[in-house]
C-alpha positions as CSV (number, residue, x, y, z in Angstrom):
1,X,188.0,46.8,83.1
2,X,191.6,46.4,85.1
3,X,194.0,48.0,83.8
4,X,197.7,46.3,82.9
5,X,199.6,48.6,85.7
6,X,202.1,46.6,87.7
7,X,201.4,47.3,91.9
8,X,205.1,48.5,92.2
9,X,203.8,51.9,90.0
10,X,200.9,52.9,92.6
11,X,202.4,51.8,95.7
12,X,205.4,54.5,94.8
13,X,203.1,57.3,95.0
14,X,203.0,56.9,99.0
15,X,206.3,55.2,99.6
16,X,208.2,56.3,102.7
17,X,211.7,55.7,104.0
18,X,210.2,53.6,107.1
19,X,208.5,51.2,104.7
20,X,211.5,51.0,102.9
21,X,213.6,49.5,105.6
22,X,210.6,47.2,106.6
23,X,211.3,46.1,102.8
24,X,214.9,45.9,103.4
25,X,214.7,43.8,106.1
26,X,211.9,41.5,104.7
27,X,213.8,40.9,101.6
28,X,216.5,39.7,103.4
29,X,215.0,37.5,106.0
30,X,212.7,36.1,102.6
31,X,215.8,35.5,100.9
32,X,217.5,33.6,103.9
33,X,214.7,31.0,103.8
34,X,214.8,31.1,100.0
35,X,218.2,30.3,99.9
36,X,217.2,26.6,101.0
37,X,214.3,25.9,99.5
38,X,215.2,27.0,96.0
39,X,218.7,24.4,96.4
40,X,216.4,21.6,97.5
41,X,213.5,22.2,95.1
42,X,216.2,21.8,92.4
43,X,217.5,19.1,93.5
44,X,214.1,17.7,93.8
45,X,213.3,18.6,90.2
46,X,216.3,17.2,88.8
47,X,218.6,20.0,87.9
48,X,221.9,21.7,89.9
49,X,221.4,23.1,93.3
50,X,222.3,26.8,91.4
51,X,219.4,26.6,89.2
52,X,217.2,26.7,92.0
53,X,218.6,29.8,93.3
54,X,218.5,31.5,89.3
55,X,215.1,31.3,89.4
56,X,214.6,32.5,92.6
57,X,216.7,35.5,91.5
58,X,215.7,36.6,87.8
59,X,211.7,35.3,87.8
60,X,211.9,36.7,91.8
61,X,212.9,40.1,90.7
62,X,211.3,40.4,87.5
63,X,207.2,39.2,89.2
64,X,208.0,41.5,92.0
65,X,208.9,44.3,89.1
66,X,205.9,43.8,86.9
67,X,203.3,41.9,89.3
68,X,199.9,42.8,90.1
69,X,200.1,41.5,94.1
70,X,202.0,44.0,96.3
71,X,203.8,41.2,98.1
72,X,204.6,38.3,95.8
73,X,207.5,36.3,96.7
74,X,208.0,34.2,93.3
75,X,210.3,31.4,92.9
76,X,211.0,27.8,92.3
77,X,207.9,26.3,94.1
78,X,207.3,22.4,95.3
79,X,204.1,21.6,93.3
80,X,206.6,21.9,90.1
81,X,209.1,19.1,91.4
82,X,206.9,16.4,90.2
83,X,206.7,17.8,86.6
84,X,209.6,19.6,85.9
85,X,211.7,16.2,86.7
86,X,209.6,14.4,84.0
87,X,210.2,16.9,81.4
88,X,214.2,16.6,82.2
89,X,214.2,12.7,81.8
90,X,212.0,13.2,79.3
91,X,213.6,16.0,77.3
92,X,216.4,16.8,79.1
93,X,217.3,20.5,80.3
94,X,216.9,21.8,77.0
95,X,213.5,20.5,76.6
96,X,212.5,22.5,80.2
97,X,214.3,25.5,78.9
98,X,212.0,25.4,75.3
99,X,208.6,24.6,77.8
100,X,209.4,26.8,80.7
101,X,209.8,29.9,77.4
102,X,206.5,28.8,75.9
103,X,204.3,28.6,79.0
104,X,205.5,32.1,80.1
105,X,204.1,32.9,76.5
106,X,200.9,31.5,77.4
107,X,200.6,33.2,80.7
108,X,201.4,36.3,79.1
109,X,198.5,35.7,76.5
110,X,196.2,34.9,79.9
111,X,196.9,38.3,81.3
112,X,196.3,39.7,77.7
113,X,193.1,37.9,77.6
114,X,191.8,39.3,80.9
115,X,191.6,35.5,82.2
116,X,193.1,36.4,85.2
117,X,189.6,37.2,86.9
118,X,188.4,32.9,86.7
119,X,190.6,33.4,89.9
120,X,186.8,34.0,91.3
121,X,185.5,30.9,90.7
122,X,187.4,29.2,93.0
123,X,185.6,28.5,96.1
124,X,186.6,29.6,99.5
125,X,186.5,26.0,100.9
126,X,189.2,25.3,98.2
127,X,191.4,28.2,98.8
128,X,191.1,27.6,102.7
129,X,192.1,24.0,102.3
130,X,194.3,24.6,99.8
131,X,196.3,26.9,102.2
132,X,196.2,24.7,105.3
133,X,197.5,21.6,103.3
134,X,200.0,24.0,102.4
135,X,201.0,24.8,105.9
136,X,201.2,20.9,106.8
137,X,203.2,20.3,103.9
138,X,206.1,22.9,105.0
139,X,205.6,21.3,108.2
140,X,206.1,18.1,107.2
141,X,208.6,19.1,104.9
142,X,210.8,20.9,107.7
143,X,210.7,18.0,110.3
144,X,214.0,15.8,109.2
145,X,215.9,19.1,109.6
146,X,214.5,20.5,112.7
147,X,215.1,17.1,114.4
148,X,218.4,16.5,112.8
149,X,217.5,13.1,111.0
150,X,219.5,11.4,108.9
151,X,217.3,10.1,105.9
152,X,218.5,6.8,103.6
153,X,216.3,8.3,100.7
154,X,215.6,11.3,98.9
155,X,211.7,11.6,99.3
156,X,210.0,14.3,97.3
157,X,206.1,13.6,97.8
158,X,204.8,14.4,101.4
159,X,203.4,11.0,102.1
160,X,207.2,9.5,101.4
161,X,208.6,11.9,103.9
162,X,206.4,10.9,106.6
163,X,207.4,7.2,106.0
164,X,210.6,8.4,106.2
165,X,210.7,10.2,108.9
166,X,209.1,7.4,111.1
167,X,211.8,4.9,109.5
168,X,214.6,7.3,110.7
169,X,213.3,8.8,114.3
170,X,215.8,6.9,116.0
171,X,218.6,8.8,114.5
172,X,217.5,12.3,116.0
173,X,219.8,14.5,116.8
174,X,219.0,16.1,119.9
175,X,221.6,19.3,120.0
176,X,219.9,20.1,116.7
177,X,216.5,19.8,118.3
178,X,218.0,22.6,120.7
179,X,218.6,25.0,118.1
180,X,215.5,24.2,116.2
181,X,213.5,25.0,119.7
182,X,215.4,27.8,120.7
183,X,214.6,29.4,117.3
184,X,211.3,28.8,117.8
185,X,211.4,30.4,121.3
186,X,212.9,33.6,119.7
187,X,210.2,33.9,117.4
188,X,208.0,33.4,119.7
189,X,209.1,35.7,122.7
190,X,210.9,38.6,120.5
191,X,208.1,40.4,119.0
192,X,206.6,40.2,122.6
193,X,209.6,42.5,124.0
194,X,208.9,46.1,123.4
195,X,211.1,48.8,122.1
196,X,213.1,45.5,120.3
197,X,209.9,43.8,118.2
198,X,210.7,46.2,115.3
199,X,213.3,44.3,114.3
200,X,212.2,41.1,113.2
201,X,212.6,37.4,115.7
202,X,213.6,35.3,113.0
203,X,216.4,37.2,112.1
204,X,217.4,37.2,115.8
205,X,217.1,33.6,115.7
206,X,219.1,33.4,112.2
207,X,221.6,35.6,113.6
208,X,221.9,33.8,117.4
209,X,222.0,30.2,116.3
210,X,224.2,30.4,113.7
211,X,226.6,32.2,115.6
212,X,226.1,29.1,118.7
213,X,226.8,26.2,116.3
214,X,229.8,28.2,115.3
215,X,231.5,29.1,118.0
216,X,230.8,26.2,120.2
217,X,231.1,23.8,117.3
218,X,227.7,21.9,117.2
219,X,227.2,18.8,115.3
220,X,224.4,20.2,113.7
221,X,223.8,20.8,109.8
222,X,224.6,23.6,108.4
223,X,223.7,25.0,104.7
224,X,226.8,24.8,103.7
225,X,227.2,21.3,105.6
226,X,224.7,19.9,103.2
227,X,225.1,21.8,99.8
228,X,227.9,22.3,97.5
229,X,226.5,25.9,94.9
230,X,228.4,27.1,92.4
231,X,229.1,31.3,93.1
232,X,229.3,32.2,89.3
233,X,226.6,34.5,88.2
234,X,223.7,33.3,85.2
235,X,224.3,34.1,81.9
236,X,221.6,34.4,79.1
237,X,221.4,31.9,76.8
238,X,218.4,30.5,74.5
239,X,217.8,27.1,73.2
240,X,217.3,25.9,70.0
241,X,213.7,26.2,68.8
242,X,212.2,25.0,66.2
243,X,208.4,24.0,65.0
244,X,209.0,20.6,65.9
245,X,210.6,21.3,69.5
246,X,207.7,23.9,69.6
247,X,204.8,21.2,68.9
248,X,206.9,18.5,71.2
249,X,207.1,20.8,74.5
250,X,203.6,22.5,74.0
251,X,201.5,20.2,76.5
252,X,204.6,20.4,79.2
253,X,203.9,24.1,78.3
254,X,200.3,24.6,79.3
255,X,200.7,22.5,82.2
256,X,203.4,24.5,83.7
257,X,201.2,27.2,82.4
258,X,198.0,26.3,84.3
259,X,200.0,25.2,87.5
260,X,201.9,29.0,88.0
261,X,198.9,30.6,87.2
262,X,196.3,28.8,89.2
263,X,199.1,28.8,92.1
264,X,200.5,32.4,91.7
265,X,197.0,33.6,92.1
266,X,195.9,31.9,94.8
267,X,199.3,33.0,97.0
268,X,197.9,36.5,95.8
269,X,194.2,35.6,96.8
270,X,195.6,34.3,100.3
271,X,198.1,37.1,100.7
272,X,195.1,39.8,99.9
273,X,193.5,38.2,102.7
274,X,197.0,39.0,104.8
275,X,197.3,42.3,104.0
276,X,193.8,43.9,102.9
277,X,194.4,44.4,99.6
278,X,193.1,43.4,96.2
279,X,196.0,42.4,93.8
280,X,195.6,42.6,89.7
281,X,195.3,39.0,88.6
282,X,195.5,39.9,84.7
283,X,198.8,41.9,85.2
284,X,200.0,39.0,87.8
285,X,199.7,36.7,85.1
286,X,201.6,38.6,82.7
287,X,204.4,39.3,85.2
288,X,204.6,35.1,85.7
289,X,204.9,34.9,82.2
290,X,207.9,37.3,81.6
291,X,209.7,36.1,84.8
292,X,209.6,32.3,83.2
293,X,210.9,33.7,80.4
294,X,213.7,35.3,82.2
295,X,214.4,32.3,84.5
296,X,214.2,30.1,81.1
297,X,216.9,32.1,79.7
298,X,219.2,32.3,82.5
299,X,218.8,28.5,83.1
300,X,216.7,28.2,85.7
301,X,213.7,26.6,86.3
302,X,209.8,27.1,86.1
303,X,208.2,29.9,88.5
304,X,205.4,31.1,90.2
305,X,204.2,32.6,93.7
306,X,205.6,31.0,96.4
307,X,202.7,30.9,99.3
308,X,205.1,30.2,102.2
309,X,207.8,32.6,100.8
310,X,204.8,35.3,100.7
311,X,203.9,34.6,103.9
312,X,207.3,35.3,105.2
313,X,207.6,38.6,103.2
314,X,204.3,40.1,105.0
315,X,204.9,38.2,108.7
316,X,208.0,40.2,108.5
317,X,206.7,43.7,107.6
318,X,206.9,43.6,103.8
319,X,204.3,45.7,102.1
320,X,205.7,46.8,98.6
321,X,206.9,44.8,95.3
322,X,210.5,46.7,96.4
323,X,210.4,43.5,99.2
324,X,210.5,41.2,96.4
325,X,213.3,42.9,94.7
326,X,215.6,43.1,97.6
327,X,214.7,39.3,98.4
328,X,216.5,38.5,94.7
329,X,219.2,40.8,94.6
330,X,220.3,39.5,98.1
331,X,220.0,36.3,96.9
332,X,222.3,37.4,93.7
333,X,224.5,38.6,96.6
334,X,224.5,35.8,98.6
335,X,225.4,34.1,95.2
336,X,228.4,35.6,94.4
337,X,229.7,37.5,97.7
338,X,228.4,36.3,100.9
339,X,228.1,32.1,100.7
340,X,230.4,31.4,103.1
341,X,228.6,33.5,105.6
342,X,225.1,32.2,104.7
343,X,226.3,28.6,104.8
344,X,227.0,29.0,108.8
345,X,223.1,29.3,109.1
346,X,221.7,26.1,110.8
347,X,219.1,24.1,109.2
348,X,217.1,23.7,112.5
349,X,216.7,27.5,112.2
350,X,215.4,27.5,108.6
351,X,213.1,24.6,109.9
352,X,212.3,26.5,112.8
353,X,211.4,29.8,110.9
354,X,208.9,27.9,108.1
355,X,207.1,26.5,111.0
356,X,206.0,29.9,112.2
357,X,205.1,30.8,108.7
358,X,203.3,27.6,108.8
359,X,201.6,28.3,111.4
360,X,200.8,32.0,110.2
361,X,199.5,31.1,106.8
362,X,197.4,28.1,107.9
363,X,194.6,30.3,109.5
364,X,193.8,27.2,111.7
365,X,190.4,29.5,113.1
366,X,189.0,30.0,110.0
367,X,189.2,26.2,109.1
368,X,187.4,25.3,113.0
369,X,185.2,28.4,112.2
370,X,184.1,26.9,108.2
371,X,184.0,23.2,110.3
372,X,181.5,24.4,112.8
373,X,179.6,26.8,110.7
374,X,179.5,25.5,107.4
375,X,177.2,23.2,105.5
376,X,178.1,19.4,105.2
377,X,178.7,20.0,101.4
378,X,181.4,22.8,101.9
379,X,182.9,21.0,105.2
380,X,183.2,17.7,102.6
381,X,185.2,20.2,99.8
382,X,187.5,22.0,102.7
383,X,188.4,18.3,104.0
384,X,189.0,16.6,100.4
385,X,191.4,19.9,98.9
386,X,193.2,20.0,102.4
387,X,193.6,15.8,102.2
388,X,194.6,15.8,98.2
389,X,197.0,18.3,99.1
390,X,198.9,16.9,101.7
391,X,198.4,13.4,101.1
392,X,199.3,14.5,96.7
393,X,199.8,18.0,95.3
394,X,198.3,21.0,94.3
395,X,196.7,20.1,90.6
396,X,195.0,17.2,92.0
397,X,193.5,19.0,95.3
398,X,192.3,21.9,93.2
399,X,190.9,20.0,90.6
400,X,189.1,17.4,92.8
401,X,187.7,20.3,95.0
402,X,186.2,22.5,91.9
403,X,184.8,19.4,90.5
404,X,183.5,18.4,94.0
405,X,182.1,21.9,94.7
406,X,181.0,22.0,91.0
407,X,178.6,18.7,91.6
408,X,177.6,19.8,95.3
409,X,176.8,23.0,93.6
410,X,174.4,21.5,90.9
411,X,172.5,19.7,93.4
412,X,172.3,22.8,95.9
413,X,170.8,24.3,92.6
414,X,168.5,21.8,91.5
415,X,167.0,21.8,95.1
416,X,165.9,25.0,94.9
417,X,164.6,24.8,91.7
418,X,160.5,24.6,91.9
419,X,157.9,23.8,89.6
420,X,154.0,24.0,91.2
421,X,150.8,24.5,90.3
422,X,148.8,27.5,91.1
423,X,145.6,26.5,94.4
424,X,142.7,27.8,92.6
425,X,139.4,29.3,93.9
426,X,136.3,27.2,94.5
427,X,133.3,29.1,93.4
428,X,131.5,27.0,96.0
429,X,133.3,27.8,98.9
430,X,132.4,30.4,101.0
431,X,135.4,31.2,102.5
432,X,136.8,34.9,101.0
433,X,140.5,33.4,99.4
434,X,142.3,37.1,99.3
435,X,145.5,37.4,97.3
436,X,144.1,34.7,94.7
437,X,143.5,35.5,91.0
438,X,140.4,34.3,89.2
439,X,141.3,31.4,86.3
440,X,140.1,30.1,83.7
441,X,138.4,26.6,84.3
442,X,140.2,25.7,81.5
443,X,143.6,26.8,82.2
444,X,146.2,25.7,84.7
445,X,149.1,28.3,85.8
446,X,152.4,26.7,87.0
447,X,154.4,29.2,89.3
448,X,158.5,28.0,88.2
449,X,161.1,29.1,90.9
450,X,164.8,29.0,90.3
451,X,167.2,28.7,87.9
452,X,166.2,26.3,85.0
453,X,169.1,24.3,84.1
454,X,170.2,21.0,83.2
455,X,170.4,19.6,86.9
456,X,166.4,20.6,87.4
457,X,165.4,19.9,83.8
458,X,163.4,17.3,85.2
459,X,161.0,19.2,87.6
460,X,159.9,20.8,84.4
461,X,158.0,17.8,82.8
462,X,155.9,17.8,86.3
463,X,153.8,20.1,84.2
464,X,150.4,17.8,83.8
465,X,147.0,18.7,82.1
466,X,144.2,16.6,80.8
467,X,141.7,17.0,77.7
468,X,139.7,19.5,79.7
469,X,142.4,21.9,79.5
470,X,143.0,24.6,76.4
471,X,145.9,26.6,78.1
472,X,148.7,26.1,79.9
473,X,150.3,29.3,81.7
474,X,154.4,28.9,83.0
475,X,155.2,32.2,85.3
476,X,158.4,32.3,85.1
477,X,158.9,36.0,86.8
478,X,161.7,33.7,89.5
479,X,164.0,32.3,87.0
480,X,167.0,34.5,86.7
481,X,168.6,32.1,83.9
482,X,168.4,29.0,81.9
483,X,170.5,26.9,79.9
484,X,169.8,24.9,76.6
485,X,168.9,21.5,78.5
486,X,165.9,23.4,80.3
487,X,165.0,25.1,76.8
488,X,165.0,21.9,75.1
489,X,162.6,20.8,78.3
490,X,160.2,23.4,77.4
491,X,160.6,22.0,73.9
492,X,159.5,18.5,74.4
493,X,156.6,20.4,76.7
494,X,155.3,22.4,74.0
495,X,155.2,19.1,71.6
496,X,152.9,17.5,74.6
497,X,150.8,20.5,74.5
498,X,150.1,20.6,71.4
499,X,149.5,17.0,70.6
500,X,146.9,17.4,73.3
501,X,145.9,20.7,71.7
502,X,146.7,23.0,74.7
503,X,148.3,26.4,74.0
504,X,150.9,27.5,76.2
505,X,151.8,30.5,77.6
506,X,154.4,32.4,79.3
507,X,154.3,34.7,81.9
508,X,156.6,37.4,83.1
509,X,160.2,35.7,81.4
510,X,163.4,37.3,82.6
511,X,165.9,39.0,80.0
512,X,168.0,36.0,79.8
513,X,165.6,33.2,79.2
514,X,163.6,35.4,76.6
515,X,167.1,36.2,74.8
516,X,168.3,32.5,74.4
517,X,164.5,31.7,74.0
518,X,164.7,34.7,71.0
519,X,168.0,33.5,69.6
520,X,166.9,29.7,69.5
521,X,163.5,30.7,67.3
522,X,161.5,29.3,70.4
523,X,159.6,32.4,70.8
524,X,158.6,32.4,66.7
525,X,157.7,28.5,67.7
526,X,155.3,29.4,70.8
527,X,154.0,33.0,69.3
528,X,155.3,36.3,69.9
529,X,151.7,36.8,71.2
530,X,151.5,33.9,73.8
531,X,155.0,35.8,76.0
532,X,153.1,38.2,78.0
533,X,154.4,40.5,80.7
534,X,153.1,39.6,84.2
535,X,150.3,37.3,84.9
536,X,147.4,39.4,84.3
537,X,147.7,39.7,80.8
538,X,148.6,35.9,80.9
539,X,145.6,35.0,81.9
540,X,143.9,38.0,79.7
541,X,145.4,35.5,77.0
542,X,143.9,32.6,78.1
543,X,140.8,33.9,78.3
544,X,141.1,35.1,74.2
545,X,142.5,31.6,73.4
546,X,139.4,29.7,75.4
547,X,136.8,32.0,73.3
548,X,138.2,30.9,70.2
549,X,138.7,27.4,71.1
């Protein structure tokens, strides 16, 4: 069983001073493009710019403390926006503060509960579309800023920015296209310069465009061109609870619940990938709950693993939870010391800095690779999770996808699942028919293949015998499982056979057919006697059954 032991315990045992200046530097590059994304995620869940950046701070420190991934960047994330502005206008801030506390309860209950490990069920298809929807999103997301356009609306869904964006091409601003490429160009050629790639090219770029806008005085958006945030650090403070408040915000709860844990653990699953490691989804989950918690109480908002912000952290050499720390206490630094400095840093750069990540975390060869390789059925999941999450958001992708993948996965099943009859040997052929076993004239065997389940319940009732017969044999030495809607199939078969007075028998049944056979009294209804275990004492039994009949 996996043991409750956060990563940043194990990954001390080998830490050295070079990985800790990778860290250093990660953190801070991570908490440069954090330092946007958490303002306009709050502003986009209806709440002050500054509560952005407190969550990004206390749940950003606390997941990286406790987590179970060694490179979880957690903060204020865009598949919240949605909800977390209908709690406010529903409930007010209040009502998010009492919701955000109770769903880190939950999550913490999750992790207790070892239901971290469902992570598995979710289908590679999914998680690959899931992540290059992701990567279009940010994309998307990044474009007004990178191209310098001036927008009449607010847009929050990615759709609306799209319109947008083709509504306002015309005012582009071209010098801010210049920083935005030259960014890009930094990134691109920096890491290829040896003896400098150690450092890393977007904060080059950071560091080289801001100081061009400044000095030459470009009319292009700054941070602090576009955002007014409050300096003063977050204080605790809890809100009123009571059982009605409790019973009001518990479903807001378990949807904020289910959304950070289904999306904190697949940032973990596609940052294993990254890195080569296997995080600890029961001790991630508990580390989500106690950072919304924290972010609750210090007014922020809700929390989870960021996938682009990840991305960053392990583009950029971070390897250890002490990468997520330093990303929140520069941001608590940036908070109260250093604002004026980060608000010289030119949007077109942040733009220009998310599309790399974009472009790193969108694994565009496995998606040709799972296109060219891949069944229809799993090509049809990738393309309808990548679609849903572009086109809507993250719940609806994921649970489109599983319920998609669950159906195409049921008929994949039911295909393979066999019923047919035995060819028997014709005394009056000459031909020698090796391999064959001698039967009863009286007795038909049916070889089943497959699991029996409800979606091949069906094929089961192909069983057919006439008057002449006494006994029915059913090998069922291929059937790995079975549910209750092929044991009440077997049910209905038994009533045919003995209405037509035929005795059935079974031949060779697997440990977890016989069990729920056992446990539902169908092996006291067919006989003890009649579940023999391979096929020769079947028809041995046949044989004692004919002589008596």
């Amino acid at each position: 069983m996996e043991t409750l032991k956060p990563k940043l315990f194990s990954t001390m045992k080998t830490y050295t001073k070079e990985q800790f200046i990778k860290d250093l530097i990660s953190g801070i590059i991570v908490a440069i493009i954090a330092l946007p994304l958490s303002i306009a995620l709050a502003l986009a869940s209806g709440v002050n710019p500054e509560q952005g950046i407190y969550t990004a701070i206390v749940a950003g420190f606390l997941i990286s403390f406790l987590g179970g991934s060694r490179v979880q960047i957690a903060g204020p994330t865009a598949a919240f926006a949605t909800i977390v502005a209908g709690i406010v206008a529903k409930n007010g801030m209040e009502g998010l503060i009492a919701a955000t506390i109770v769903a880190g309860i939950f999550l913490i209950l999750m992790g207790i509960l070892r239901l971290g490990s469902l992570i598995r069920f979710i289908p590679y298809t999914i998680t690959t579309g899931f992540t290059a929807g992701i990567a279009v999103t940010i994309i998307i997301g990044q474009v007004k800023d990178f191209l310098g356009l001036t927008f009449t609306t607010s847009p929050i869904e990615t759709m609306d920015k799209v319109k947008a964006i083709g509504m306002s091409i015309t005012t582009i601003n071209f010098m801010a296209l210049v920083i935005g490429l030259l960014a890009l160009v930094i990134q691109i050629v920096w890491p290829k310069i040896k003896g400098l790639n150690k450092i890393p090219g977007s904060l080059i770029a950071v560091v080289v465009t801001a100081a061009l806008v400044k000095c030459l005085d470009l009319n292009v958006n700054t941070i602090g061109d576009l955002y007014d945030i409050s300096s003063k650090i977050p204080t605790p403070a809890l809100p009123k609870m009571s059982l009605k408040i409790f019973r009001d915000v518990v479903p807001d709860a378990f949807t904020i619940a289910i959304l950070a844990a289904i999306e904190s653990l697949l940032s973990c699953v596609v940052a294993d990938g990254m890195v080569g490691d296997r995080h600890n989804s029961n001790m991630e989950l508990i580390a989500q709950g106690v950072g919304n918690i924290g972010s609750a109480i210090f007014g922020g908002i809700p929390a989870t693993g960021a996938i682009a912000r990840t991305a960053a952290n392990i583009k950029n050499g971070g390897r250890t939870p002490i990468a997520g720390m330093i990303h929140a206490i520069c941001l608590l630094l940036i908070l109260v010391l250093l604002m004026p400095y980060a608000a010289l840093i030119p949007m077109p750069c942040i733009a220009a800095i998310l599309f790399i990540v974009a472009y790193n975390m969108s694994s565009w060869r496995s998606c040709v690779s799972l296109v060219k390789l891949s069944p229809k059925s799993d090509i049809l999941v990738f393309a309808v999770t990548f679609v849903l999450t572009v086109v809507f958001d993250l719940v609806i992708a994921i649970a489109a996808g599983l319920l998609l993948a669950v159906i195409l996965f049921v008929k994949r099943m039911a295909d393979v699942t066999e019923v047919s009859g035995w060819t028997y040997i014709d005394e009056n052929e000459d031909v020698d028919r090796i391999g064959l076993k001698a039967v009863p004239k009286d007795t038909l065997v049916y070889e089943i293949s497959g699991p029996m389940f409800f979606g091949a319940a069906d094929q089961f009732m192909k069983v057919a015998f006439d008057n002449s017969k006494k006994v029915v044999i059913l090998r069922m030495r291929s059937v790995p499982a079975m549910d209750i809607s092929a044991l009440n199939t077997l049910r209905k078969l038994n009533e045919q056979c003995k209405r037509a007075d035929v005795k059935l028998i079974f031949s060779h049944v697997n440990e977890q057919p016989y069990k729920m056979m056992k446990k539902a009294c169908f092996v006291e209804e067919i006989g003890e006697e009649n579940f023999c275990k391979n096929i020769d004492d079947a028809l041995l039994r046949a044989v004692e059954i004919s002589k008596k009949k």
